[in-house]
C-alpha positions as CSV (number, residue, x, y, z in Angstrom):
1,X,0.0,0.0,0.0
2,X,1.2,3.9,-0.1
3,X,-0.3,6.8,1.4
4,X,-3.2,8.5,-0.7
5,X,-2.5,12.3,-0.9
6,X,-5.2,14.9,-0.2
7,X,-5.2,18.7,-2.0
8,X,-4.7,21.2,0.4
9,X,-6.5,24.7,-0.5
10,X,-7.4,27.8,1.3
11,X,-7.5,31.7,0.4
12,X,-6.5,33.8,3.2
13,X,-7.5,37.2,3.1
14,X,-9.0,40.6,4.8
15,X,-12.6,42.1,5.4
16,X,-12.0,44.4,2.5
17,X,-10.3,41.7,0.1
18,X,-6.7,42.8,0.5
19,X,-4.9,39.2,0.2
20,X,-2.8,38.7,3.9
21,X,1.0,37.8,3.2
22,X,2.9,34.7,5.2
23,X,3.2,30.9,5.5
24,X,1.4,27.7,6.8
25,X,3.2,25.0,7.9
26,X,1.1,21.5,7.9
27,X,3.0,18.9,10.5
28,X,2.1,15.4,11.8
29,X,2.7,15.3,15.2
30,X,5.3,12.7,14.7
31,X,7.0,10.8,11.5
32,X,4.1,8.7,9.7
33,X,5.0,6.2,7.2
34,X,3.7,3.7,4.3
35,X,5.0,2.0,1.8
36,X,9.1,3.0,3.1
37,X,7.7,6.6,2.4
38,X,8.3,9.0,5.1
39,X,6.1,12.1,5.7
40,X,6.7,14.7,8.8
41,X,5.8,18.6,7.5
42,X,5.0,20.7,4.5
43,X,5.5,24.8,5.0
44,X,4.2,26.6,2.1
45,X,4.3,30.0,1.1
46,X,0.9,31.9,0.4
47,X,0.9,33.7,-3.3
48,X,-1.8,36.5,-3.4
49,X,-2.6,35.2,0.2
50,X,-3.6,31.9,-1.6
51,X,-2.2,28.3,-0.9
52,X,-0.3,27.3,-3.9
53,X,-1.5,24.9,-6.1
54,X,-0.6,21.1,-6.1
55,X,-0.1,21.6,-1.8
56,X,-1.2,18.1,-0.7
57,X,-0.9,15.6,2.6
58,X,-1.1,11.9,3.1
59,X,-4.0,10.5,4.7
60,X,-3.8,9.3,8.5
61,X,-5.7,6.1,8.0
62,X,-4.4,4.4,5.0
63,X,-3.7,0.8,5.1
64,X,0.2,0.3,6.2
65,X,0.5,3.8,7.6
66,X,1.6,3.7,10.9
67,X,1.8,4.6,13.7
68,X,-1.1,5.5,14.3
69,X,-2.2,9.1,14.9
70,X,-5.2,10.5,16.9
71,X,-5.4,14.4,16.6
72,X,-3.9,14.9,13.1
73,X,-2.2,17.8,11.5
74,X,-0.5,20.7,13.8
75,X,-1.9,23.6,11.2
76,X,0.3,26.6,12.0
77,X,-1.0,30.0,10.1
78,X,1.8,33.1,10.2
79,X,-0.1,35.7,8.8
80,X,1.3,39.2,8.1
81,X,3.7,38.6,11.4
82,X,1.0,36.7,13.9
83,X,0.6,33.1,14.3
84,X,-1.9,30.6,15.4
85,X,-2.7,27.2,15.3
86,X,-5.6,24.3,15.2
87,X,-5.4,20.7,14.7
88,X,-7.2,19.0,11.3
89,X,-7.7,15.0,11.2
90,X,-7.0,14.0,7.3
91,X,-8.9,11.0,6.1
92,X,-8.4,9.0,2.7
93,X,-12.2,9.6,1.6
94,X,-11.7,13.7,2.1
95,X,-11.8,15.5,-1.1
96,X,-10.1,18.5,0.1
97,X,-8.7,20.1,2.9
98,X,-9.9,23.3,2.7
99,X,-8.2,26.0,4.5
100,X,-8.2,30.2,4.6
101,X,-10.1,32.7,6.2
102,X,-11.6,36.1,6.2
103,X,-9.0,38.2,8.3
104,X,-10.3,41.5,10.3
105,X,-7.7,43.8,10.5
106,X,-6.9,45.0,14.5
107,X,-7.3,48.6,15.7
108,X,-4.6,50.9,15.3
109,X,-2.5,52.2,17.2
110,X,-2.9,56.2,17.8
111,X,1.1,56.4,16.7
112,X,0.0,54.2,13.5
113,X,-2.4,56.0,12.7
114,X,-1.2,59.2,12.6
115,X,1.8,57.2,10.1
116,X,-1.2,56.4,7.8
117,X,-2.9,59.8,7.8
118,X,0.5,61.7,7.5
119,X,1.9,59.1,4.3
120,X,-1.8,60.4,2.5
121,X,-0.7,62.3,-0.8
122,X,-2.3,65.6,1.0
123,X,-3.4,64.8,4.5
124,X,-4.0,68.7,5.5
125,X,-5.2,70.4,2.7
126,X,-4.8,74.7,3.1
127,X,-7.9,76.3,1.7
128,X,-7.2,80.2,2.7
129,X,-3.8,81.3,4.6
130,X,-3.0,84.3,6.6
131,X,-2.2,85.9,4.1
132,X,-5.6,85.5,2.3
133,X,-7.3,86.4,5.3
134,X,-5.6,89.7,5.7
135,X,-7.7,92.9,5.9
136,X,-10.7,91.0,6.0
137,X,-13.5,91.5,8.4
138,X,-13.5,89.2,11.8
139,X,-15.8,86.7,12.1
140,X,-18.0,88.6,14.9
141,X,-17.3,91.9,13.3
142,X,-20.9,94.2,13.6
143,X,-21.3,97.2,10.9
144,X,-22.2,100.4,13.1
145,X,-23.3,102.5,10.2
146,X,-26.6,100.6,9.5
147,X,-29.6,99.8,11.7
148,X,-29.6,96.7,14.1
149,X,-31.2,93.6,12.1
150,X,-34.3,93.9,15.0
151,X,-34.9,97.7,14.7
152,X,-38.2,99.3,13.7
153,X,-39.6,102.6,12.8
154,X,-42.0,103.2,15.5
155,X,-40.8,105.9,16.9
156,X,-40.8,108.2,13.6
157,X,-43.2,107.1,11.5
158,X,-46.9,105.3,12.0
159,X,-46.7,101.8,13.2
160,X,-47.7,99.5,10.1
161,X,-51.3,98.6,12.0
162,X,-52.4,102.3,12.6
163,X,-55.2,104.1,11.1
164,X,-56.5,108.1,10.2
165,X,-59.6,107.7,11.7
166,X,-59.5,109.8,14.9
167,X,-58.4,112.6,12.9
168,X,-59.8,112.2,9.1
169,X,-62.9,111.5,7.8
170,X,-63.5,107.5,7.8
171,X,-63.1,106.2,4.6
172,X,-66.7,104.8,4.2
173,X,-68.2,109.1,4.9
174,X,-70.3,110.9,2.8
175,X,-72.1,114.6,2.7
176,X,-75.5,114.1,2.1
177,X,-76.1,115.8,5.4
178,X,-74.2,118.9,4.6
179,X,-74.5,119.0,0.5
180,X,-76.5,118.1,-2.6
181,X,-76.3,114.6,-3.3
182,X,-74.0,113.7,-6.5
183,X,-77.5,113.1,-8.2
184,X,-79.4,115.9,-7.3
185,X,-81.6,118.0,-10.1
186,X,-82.3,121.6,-10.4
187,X,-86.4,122.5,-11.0
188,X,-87.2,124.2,-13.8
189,X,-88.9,127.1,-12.2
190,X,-86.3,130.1,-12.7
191,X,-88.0,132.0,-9.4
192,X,-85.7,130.3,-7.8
193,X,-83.3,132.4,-9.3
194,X,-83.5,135.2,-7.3
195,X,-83.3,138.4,-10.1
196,X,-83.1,136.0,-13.3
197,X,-87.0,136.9,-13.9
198,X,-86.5,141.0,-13.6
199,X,-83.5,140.3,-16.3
200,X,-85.6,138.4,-18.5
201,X,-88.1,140.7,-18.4
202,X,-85.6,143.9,-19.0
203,X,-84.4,142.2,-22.0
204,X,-87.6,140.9,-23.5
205,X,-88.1,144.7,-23.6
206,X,-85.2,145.8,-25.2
207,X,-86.3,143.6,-27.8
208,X,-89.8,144.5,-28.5
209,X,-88.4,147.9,-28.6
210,X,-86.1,147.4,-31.5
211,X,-88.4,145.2,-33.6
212,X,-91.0,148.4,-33.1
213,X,-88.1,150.8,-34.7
214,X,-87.8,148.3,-37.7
């Protein structure tokens, strides 16, 4: 018999898809062998935070392998600088051992992260200097040659509300009391003319007169 070989495969990478960098080292916890073939580790280098292809293991429970091992592979991830480790059985009927994981990236450090906002192309961008600014009006400046924005006229001129009544003749008035209606009519008798009827008669006089002389 020999040892059947499973693929290993895994994608290590961060919350925001940024591939992590390092190695994983794959390691029986003690010599295994089958078949006068000897197997003990496998450290592999991650490319694009990817296992590389053709990574594979023997099986633990092949016929002939020996001795025998209970808690299977040491799995020991160094990623970007930090490692950690679990434990994965490999049996002969497993299609794959399937690695990788999503990575969350820790917090900052308040040194670090001024290192990152500093390396920015323009982390403090100017909009106006001093010298912009010069000869132009503070920011609580006041303008003493015009009226306060809550003043009012009040005290010169008639509030906005008031009215000519108490001194003017109300705008609904009318003279009918004192004068001729608008649609009044004069009589036709002319006596109420005081001296048109002596003129009238002096005239129709003078006329009769000079119709005599013709």
């Amino acid at each position: 018999m020999a040892f059947t070989y499973v693929p290993v495969v895994g994608t290590y990478e961060y919350e925001d898809g940024t591939p992590a960098t390092g190695t994983v080292k794959i390691e029986a916890p003690r010599p295994i062998t089958n078949d006068g073939t000897t197997f003990t580790s496998i450290t592999v280098t991650l490319v694009n935070g990817q296992i590389p292809g053709g990574t594979q293991v023997p099986a633990f429970n092949d016929v002939g392998t020996y001795p025998f091992v209970e808690q299977g592979y040491k799995i020991t991830e160094t990623l970007d600088g930090k490692s950690s480790y679990h434990y994965r059985y490999v049996r002969n009927t497993d299609g794959v051992v399937d690695l990788g994981e999503t990575l969350v990236r820790p917090e900052e450090s308040g040194a670090a992260a001024v290192a990152t906002h500093e390396a920015k192309a323009d982390p403090h961008p100017v909009y106006a200097t001093d010298a912009d600014l010069a000869g132009k009006a503070d920011v609580n400046h006041t303008h003493s040659g015009y009226a306060a924005a809550n003043h009012d006229h009040d005290a010169d001129y008639a509030a906005i509300d008031h009215d000519h009544d108490g001194d003017y003749a109300s705008i609904d008035h009318n003279h009918d009391g004192d004068y001729a209606p608008v649609g009044h009519l004069h009589a036709l008798d002319i006596s109420d003319i005081t001296g048109l009827q002596d003129a009238l008669n002096a005239l129709d006089q003078r006329l009769t007169a000079i119709e005599g002389n013709g």
